[in-house]
DSSP file (Angstrom, degrees, kcal/mol; ACC not computed):
  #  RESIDUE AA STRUCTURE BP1 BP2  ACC     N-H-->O    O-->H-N    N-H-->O    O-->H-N    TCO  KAPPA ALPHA  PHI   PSI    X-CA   Y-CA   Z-CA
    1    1 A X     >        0   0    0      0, 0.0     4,-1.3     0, 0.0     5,-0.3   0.000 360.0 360.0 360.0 -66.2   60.2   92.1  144.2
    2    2 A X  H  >  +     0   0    0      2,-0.2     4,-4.9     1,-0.2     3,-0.2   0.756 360.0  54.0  -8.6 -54.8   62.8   94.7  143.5
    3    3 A X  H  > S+     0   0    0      1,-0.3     4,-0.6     2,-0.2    -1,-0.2   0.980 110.4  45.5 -72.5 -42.7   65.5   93.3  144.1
    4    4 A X  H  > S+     0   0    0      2,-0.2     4,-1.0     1,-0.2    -1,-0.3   0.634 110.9  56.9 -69.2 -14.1   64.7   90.5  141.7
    5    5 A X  H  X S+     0   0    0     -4,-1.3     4,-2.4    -3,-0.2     5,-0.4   0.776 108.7  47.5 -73.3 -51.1   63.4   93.5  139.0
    6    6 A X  H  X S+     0   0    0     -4,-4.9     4,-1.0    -5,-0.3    -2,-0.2   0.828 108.0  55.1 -69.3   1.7   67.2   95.0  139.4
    7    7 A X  H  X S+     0   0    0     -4,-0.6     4,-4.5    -5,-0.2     5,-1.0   0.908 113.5  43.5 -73.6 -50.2   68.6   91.1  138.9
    8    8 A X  H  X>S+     0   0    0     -4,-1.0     4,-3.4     1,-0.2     5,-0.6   0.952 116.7  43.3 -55.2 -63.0   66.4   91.3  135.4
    9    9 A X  H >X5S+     0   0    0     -4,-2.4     4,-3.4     1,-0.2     3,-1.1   0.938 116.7  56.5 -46.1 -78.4   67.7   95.2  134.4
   10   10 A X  H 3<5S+     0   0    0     -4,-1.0     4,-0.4    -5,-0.4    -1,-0.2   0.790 112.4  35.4  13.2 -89.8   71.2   93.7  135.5
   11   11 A X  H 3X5S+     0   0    0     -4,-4.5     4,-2.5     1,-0.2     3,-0.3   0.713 109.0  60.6 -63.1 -26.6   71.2   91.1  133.3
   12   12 A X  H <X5S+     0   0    0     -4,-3.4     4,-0.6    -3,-1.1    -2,-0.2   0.916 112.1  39.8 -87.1 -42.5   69.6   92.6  130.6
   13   13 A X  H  X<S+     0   0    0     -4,-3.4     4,-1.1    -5,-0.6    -1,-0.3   0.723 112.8  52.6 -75.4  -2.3   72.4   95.3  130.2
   14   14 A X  H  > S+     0   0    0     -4,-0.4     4,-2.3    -5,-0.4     5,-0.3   0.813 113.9  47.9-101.0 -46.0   75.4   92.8  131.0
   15   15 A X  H  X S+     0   0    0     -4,-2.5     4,-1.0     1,-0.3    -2,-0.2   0.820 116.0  50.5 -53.8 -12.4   73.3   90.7  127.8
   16   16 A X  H  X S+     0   0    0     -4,-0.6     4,-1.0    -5,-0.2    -1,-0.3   0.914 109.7  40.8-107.4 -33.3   73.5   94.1  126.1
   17   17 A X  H  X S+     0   0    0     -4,-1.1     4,-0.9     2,-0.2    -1,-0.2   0.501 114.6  56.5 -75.1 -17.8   77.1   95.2  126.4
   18   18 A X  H >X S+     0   0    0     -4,-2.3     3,-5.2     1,-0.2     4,-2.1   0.935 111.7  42.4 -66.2 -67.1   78.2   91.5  125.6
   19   19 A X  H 3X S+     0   0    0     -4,-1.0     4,-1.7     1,-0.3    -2,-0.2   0.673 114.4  45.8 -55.8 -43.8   76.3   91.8  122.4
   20   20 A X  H 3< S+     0   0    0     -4,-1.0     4,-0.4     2,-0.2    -1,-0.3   0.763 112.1  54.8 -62.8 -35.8   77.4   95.3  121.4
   21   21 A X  H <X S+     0   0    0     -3,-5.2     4,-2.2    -4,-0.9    -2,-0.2   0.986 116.0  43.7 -74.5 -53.3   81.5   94.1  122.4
   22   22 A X  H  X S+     0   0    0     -4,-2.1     4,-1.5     2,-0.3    -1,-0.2   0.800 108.0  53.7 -36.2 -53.3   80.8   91.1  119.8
   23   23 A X  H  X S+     0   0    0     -4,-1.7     4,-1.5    -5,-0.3    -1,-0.3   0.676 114.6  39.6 -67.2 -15.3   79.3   93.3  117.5
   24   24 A X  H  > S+     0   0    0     -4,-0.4     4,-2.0    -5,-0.2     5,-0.3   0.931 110.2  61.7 -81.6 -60.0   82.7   95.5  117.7
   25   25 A X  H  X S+     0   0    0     -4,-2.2     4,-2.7     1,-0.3     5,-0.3   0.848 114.1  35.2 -47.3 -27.2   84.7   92.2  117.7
   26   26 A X  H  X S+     0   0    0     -4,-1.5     4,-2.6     2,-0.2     5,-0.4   0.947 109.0  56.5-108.4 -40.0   83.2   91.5  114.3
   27   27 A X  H  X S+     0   0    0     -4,-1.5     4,-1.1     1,-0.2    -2,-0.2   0.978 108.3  53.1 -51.8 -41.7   82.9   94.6  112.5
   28   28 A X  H  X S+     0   0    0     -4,-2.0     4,-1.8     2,-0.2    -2,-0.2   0.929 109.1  46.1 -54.0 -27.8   86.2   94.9  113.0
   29   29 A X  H >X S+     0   0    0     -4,-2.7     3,-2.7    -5,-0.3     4,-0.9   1.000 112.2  51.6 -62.9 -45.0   87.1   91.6  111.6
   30   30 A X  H 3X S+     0   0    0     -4,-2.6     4,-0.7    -5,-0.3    -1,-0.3   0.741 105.9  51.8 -60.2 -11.9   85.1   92.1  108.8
   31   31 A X  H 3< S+     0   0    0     -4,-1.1    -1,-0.3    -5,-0.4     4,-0.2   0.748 107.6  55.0-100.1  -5.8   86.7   95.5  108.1
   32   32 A X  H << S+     0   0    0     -3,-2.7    76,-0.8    -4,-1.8     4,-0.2   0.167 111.2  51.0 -99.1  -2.1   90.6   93.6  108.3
   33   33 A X  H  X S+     0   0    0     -4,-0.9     4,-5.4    -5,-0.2    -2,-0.1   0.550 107.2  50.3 -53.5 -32.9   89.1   91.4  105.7
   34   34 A X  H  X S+     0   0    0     -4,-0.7     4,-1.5    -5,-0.3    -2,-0.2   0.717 112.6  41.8 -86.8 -22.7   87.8   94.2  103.4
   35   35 A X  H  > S+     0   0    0     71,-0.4     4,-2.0    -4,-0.2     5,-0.3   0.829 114.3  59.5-103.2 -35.1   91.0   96.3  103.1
   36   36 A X  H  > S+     0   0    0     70,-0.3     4,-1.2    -4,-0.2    -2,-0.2   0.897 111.7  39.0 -13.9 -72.0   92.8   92.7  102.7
   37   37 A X  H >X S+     0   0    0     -4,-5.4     4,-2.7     1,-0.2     3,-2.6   0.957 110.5  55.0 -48.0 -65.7   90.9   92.0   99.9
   38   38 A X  H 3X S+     0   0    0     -4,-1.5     4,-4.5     1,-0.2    -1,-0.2   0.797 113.9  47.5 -27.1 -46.8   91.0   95.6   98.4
   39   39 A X  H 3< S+     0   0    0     -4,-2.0    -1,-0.2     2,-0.2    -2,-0.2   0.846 117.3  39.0 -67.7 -25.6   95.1   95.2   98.7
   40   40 A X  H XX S+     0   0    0     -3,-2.6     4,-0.9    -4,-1.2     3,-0.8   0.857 115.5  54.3 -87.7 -37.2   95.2   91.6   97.0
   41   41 A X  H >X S+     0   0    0     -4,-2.7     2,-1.1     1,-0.2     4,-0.9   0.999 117.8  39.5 -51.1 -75.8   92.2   93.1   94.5
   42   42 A X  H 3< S+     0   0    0     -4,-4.5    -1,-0.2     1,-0.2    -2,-0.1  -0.243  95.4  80.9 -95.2  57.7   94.9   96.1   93.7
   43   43 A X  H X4 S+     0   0    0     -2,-1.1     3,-0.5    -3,-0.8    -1,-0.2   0.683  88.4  48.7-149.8 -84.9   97.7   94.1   93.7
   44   44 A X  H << S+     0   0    0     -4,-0.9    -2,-0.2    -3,-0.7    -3,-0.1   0.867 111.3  56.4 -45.4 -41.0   97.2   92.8   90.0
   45   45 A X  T 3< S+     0   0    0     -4,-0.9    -1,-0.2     1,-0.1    -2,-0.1   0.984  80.5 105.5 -51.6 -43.4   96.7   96.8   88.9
   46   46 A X    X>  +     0   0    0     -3,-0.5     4,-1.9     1,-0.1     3,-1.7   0.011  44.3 178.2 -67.4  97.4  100.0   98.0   90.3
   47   47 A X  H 3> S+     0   0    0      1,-0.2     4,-1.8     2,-0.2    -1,-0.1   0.793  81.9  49.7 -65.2 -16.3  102.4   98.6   87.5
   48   48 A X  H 34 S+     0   0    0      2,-0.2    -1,-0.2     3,-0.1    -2,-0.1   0.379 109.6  53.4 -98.1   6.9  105.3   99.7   89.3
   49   49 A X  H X> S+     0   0    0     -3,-1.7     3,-3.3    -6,-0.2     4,-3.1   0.714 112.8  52.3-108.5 -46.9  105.0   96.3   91.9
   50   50 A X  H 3X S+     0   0    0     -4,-1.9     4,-1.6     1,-0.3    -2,-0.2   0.928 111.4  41.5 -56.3 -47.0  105.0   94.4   88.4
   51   51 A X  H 3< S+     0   0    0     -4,-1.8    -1,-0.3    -5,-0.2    -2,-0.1   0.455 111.6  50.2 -84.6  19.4  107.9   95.9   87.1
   52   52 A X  H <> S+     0   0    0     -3,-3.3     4,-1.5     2,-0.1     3,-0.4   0.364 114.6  54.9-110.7 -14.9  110.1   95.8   90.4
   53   53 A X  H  X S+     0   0    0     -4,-3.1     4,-0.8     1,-0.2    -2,-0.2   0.880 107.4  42.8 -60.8 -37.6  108.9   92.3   90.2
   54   54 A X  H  < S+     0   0    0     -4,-1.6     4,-0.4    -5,-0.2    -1,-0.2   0.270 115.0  52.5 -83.2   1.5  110.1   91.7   86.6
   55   55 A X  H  > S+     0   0    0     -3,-0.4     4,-2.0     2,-0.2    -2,-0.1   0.722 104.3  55.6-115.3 -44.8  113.4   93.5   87.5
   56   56 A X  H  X S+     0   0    0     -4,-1.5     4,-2.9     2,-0.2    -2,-0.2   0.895 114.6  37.8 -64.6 -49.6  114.0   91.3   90.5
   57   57 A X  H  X S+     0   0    0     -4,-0.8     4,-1.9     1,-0.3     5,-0.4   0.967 114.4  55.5 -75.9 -48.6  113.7   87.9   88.4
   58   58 A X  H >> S+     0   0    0     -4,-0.4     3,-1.5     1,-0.2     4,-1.2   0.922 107.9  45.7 -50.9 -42.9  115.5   89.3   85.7
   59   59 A X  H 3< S+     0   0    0     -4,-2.0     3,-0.3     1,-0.3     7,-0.3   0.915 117.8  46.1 -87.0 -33.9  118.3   90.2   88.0
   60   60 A X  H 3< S+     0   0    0     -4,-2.9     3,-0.4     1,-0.2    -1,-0.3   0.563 103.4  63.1 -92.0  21.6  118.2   86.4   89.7
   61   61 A X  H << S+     0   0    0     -4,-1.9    -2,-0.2    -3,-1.5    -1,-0.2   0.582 106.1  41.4 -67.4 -35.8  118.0   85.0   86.6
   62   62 A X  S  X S+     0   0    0     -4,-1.2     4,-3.6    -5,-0.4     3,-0.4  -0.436  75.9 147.5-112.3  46.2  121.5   86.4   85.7
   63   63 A X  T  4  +     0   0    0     -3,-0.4    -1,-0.1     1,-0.2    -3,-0.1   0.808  59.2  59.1 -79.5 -13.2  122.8   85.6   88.9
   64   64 A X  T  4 S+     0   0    0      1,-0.1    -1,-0.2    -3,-0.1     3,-0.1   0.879 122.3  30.0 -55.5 -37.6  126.4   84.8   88.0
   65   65 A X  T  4 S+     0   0    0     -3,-0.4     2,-0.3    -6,-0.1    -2,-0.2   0.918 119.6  47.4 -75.2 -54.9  126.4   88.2   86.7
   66   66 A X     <  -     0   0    0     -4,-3.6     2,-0.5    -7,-0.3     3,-0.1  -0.628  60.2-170.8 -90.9 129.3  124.2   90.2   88.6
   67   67 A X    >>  -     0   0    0     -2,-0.3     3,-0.8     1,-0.2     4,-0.7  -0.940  21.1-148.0-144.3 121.0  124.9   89.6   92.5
   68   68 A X  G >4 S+     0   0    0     -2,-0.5     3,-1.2     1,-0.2     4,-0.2   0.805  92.1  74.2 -76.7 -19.3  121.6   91.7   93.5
   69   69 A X  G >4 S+     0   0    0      1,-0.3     3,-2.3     2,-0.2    -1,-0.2   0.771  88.0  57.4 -78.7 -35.9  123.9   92.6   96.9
   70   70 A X  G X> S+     0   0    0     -3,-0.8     3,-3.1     1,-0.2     4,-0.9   0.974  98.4  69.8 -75.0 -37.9  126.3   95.3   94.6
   71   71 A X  G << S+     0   0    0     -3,-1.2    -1,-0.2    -4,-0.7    -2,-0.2   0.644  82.8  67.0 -63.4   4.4  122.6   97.1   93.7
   72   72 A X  G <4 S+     0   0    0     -3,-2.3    -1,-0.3    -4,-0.2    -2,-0.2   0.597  87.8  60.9 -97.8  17.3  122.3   98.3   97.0
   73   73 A X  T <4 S+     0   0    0     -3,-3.1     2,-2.2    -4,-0.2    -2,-0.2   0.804  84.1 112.3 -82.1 -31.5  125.5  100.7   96.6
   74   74 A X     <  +     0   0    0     -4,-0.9    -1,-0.1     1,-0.2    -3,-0.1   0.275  23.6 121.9 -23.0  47.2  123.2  102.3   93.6
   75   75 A X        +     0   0    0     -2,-2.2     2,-0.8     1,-0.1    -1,-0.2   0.720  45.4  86.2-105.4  18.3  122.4  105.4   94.8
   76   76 A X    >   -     0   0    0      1,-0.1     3,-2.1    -3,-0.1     6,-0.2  -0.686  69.9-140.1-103.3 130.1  123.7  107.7   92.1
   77   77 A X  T 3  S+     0   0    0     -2,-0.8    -1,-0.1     1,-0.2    -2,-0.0   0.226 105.5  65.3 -99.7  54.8  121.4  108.3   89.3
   78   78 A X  T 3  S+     0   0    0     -2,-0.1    -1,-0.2     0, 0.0    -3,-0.0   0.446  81.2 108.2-108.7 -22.0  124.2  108.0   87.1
   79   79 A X    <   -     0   0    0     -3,-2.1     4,-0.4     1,-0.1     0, 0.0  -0.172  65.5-147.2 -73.6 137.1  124.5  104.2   88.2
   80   80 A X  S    S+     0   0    0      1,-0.2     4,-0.4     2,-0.1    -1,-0.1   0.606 105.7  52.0 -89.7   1.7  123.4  102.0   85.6
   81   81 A X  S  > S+     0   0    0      1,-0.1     4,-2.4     2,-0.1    -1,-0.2   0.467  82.7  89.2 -98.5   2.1  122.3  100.0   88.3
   82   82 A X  H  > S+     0   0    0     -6,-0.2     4,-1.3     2,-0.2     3,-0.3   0.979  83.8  59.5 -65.4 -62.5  120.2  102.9   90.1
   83   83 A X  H >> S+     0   0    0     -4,-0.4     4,-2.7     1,-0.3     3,-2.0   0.830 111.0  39.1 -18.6 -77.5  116.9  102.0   88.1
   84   84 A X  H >> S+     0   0    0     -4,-0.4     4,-1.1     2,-0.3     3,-0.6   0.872 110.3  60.1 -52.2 -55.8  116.8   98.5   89.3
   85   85 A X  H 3X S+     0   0    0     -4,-2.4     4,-0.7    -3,-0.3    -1,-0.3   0.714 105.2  50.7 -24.5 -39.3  117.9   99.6   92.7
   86   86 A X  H <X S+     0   0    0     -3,-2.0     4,-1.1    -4,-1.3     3,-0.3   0.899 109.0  50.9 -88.8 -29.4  114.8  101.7   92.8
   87   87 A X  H <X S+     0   0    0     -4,-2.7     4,-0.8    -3,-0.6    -2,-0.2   0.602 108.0  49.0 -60.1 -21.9  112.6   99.0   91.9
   88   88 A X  H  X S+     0   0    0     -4,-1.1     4,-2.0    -5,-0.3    -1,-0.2   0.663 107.5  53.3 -88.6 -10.2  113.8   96.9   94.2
   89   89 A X  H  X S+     0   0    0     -4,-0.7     4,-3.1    -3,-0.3    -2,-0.2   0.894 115.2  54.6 -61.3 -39.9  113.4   99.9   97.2
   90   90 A X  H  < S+     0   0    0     -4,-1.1    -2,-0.2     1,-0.3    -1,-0.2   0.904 106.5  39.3 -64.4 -42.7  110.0   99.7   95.6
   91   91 A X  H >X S+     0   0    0     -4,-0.8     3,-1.4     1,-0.2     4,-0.9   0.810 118.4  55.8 -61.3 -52.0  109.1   96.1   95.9
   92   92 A X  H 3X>S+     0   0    0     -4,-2.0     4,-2.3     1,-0.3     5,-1.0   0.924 106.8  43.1 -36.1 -70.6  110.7   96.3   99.3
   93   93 A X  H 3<5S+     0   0    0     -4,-3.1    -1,-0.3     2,-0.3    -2,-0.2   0.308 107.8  56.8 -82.0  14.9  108.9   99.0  100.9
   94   94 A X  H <>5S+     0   0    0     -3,-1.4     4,-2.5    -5,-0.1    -1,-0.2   0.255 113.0  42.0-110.9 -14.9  105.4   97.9   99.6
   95   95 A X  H  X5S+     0   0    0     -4,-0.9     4,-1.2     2,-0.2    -2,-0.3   0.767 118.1  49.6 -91.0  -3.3  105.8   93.9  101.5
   96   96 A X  H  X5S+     0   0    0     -4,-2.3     4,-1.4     2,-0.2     5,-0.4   0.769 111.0  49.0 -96.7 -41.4  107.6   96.1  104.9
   97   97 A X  H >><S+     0   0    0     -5,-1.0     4,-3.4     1,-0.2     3,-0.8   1.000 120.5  38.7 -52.8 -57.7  104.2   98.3  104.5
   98   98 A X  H 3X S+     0   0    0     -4,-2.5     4,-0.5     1,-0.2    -1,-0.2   0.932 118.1  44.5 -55.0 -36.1  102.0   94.8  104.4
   99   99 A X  H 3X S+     0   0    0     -4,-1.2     4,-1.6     2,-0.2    -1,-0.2   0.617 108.7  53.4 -93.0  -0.4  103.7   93.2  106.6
  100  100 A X  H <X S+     0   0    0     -4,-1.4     4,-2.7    -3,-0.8    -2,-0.2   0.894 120.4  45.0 -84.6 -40.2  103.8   96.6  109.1
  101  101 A X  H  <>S+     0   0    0     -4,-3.4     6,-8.1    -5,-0.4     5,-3.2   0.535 104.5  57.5 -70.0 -16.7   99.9   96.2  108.4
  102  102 A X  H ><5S+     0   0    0     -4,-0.5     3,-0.7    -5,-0.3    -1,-0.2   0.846 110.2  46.4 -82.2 -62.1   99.8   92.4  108.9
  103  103 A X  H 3<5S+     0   0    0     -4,-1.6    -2,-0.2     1,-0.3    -3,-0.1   0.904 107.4  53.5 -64.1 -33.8  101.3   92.9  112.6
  104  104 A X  T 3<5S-     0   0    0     -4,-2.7    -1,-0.3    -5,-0.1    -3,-0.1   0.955 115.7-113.4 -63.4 -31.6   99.2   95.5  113.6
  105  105 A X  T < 5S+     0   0    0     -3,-0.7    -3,-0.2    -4,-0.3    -2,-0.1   0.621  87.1 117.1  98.9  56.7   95.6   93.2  112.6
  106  106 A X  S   <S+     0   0    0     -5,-3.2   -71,-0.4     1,-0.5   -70,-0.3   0.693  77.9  37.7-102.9 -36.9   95.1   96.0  109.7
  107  107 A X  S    S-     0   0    0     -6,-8.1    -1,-0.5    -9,-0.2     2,-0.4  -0.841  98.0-118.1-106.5 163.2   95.4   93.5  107.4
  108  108 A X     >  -     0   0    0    -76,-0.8     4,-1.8    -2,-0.3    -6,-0.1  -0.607  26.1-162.7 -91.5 133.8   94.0   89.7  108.0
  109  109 A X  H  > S+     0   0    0     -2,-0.4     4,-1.0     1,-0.2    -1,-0.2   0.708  84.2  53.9 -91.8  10.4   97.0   87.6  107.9
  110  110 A X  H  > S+     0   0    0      2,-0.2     4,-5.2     3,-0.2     5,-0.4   0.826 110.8  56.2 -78.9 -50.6   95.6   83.9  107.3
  111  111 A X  H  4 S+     0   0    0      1,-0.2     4,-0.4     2,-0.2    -2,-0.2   0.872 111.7  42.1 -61.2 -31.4   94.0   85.9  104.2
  112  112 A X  H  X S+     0   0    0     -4,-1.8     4,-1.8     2,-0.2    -1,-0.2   0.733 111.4  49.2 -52.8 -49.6   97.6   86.9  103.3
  113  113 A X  H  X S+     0   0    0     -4,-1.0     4,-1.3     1,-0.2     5,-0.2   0.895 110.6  55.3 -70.9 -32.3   99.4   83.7  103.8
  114  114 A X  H  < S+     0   0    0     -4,-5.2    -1,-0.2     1,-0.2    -2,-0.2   0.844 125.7  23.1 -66.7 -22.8   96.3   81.9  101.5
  115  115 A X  H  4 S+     0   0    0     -4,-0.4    -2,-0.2    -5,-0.4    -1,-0.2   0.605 132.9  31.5-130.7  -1.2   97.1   84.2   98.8
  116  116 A X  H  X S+     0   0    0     -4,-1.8     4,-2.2     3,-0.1     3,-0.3   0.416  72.0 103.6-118.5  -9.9  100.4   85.4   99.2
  117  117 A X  H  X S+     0   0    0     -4,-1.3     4,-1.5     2,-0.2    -3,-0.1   0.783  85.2  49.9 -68.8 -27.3  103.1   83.2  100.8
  118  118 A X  H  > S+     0   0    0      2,-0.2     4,-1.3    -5,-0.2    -1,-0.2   0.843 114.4  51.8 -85.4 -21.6  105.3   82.0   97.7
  119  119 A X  H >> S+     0   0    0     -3,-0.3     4,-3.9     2,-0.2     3,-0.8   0.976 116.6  34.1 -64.3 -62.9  105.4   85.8   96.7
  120  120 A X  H 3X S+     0   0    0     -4,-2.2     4,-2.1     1,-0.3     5,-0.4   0.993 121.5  58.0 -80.9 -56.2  106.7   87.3  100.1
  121  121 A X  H 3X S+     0   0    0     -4,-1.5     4,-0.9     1,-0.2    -1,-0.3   0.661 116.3  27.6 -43.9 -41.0  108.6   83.9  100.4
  122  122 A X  H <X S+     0   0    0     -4,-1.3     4,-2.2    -3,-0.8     5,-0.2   0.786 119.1  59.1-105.1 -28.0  110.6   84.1   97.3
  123  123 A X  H  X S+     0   0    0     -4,-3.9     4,-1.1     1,-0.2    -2,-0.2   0.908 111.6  42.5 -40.8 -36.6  110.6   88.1   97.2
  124  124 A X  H  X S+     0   0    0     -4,-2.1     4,-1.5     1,-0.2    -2,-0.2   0.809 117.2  50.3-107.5 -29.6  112.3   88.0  100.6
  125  125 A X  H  < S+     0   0    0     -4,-0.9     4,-0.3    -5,-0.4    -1,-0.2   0.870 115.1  38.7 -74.3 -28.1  114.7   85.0   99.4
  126  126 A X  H  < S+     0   0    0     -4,-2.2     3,-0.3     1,-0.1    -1,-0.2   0.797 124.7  37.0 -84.6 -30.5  115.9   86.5   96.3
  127  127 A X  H >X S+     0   0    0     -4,-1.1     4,-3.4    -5,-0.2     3,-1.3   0.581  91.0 104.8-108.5 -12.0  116.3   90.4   97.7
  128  128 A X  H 3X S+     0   0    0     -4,-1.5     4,-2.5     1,-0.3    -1,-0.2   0.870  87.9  36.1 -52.8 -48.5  117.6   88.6  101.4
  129  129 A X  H 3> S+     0   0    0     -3,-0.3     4,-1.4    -4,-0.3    -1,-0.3   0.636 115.5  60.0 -93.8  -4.3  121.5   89.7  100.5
  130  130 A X  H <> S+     0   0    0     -3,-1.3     4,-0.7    -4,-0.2    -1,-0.3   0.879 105.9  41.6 -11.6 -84.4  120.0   92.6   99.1
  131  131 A X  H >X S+     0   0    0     -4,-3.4     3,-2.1     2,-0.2     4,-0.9   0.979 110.1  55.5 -68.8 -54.5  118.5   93.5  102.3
  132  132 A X  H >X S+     0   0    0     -4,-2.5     3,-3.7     1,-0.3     4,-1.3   0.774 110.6  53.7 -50.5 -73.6  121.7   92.7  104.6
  133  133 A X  H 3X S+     0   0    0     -4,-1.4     4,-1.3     1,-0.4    -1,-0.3   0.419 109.6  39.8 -33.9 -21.0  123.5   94.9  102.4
  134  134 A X  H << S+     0   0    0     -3,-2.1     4,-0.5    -4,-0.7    -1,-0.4   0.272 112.9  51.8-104.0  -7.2  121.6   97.6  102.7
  135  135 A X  H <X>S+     0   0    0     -3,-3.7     4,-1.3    -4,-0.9     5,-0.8   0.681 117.2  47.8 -93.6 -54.3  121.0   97.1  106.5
  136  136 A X  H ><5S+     0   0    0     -4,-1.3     3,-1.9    -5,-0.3    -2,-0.2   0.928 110.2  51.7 -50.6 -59.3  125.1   97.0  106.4
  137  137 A X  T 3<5S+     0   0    0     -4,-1.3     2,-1.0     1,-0.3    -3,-0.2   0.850 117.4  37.1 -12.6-107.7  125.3  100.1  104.2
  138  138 A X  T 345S-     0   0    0     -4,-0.5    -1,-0.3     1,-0.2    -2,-0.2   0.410 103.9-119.9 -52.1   7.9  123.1  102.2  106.5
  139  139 A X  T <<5S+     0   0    0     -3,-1.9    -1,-0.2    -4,-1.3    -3,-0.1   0.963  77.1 118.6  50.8  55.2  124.2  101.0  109.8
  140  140 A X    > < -     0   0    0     -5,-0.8     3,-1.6     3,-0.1    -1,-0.1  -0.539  43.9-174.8-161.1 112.8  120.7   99.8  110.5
  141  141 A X  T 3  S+     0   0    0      1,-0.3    -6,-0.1    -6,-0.1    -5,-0.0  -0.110  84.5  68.3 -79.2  12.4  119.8   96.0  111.3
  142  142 A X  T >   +     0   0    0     -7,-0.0     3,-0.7     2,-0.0    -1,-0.3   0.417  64.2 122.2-122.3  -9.8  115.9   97.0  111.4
  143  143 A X  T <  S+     0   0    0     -3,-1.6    -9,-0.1     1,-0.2    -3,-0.1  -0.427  94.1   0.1 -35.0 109.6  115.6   97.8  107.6
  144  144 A X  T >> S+     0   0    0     -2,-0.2     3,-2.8     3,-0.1     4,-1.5   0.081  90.6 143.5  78.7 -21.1  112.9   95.5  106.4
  145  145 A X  T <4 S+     0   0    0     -3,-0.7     4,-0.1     1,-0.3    -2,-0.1   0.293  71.0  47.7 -27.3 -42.7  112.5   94.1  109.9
  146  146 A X  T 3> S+     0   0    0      2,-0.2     4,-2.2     3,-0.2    -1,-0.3   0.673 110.6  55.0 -78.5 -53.3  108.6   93.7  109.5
  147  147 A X  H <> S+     0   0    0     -3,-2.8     4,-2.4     2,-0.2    -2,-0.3   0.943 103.0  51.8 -36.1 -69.3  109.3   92.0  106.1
  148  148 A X  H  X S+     0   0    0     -4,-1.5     4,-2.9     2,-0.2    -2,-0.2   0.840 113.1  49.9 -70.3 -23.1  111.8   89.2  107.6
  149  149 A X  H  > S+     0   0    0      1,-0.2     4,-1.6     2,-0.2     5,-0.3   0.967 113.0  49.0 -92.3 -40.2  108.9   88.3  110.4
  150  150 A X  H  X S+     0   0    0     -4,-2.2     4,-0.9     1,-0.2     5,-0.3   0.862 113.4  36.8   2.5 -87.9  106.9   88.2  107.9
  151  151 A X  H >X S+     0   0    0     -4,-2.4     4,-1.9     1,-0.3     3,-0.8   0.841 116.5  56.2 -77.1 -39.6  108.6   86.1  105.8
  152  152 A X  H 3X S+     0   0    0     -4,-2.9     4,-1.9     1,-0.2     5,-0.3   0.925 108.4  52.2 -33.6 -66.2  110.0   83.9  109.0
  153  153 A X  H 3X S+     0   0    0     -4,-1.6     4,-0.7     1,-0.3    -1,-0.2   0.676 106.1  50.1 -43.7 -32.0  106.3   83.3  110.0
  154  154 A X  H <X S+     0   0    0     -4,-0.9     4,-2.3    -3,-0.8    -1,-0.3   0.782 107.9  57.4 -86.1 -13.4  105.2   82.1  106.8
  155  155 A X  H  X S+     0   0    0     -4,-1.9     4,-1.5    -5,-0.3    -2,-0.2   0.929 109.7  39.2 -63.0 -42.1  108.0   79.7  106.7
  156  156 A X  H  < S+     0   0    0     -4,-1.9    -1,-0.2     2,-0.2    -2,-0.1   0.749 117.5  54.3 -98.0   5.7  107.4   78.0  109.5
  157  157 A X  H >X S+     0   0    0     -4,-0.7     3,-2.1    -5,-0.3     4,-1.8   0.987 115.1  47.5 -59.0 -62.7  103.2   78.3  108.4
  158  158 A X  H 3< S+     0   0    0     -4,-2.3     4,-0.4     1,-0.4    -2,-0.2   0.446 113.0  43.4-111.9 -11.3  104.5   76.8  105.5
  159  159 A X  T 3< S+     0   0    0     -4,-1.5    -1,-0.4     2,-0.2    -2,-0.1  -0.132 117.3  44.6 -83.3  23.3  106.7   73.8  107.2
  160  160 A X  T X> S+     0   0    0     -3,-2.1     4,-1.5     3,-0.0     3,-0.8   0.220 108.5  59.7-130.2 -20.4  104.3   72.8  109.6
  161  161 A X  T 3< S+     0   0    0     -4,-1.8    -3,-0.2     1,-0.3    -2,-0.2   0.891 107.4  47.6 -67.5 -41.4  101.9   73.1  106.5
  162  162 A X  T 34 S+     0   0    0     -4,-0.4    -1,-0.3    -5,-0.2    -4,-0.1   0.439 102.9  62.9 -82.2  -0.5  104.1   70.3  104.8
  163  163 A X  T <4        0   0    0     -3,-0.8    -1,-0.2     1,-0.1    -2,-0.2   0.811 360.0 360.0-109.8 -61.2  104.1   68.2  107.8
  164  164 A X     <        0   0    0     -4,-1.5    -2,-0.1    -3,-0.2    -3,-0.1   0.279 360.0 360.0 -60.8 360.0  100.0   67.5  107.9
C-alpha cells in the first residue's frame, strides 16, 4: 500500500514540474512576442529611424552620383557627407541591435520576418557596400555581422517562400 501511495506522490510531482516547465516554456514565448510587438508598435514613432531611412533612399536614388561606399570615410563633422553618414550608423545599428535580439530569442523572429523582411532586405542591400567599407575602413569583418545573418536568413525564408 505504500509503495503504491509513493507511485501516486511520484507521479503527481513529475505531472507538477512538467506543468510548471510548460508554464515557463510559454510565458516566456509570450513575453518574446510582447517586446516584438512593442518594437514593431515603436517602430512607426521613431523619427531618427525615418529619417536615416529617407537619407538612405535619397542617397540610392542618386546612385550615379552618390556611391553610398565614399560615406563611410565621413567621419569629420566638417564632411558634407558626415550627416548622412550618421544616419546611416543610425539605421545600421538599430537592425544589428534587432537582429542581436532576434538571435538571442529576445525578439520572436517569424514575428519579424512577417512584418519586416523587405525592410531589413533592402536596408541591408542598399547600405551592403556601405557596410564592406566600413568593415574595410576599421579592420573589422564583424561590423554588422548580426545584421548580414539576419538579412541572409530572410533571403533564403524568402526563396523557399517563393518556391511553395
Amino acid at each position: 500500500m505504500s509503495t503504491l501511495l509513493h507511485l501516486i506522490e511520484t507521479a503527481t510531482l513529475m505531472v507538477a514540474v512538467f506543468i510548471a516547465v510548460c508554464a515557463i516554456f510559454n510565458n516566456r514565448s509570450i513575453a518574446r512576442r510582447n517586446r516584438t510587438v512593442d518594437l514593431l508598435l515603436n517602430l512607426s514613432k521613431d523619427e531618427s529611424l525615418k529619417s536615416a531611412v529617407k537619407v538612405l533612399r535619397k542617397i540610392n536614388q542618386n546612385r550615379a552620383k552618390n556611391n553610398i561606399a565614399t560615406f563611410a570615410h565621413s567621419k569629420n563633422e566638417n564632411d558634407e557627407k558626415y550627416q548622412d553618414h550618421q544616419q546611416i550608423l543610425t539605421l545600421l545599428n538599430h537592425f544589428e541591435s534587432v537582429s542581436v535580439c532576434v538571435h538571442h530569442d529576445m525578439y520572436d523572429y517569424k514575428m519579424i520576418r512577417d512584418a519586416m523582411r523587405s525592410r531589413i532586405i533592402n536596408v541591408f542591400e542598399c547600405s551592403k557596400p556601405y557596410i564592406i567599407e566600413s568593415r574595410e575602413i576599421e579592420n573589422n569583418q564583424k561590423l554588422f555581422i548580426e545584421f548580414e545573418r539576419l538579412y541572409l536568413k530572410l533571403k533564403q525564408d524568402e526563396t523557399f517562400a517563393q518556391k511553395i
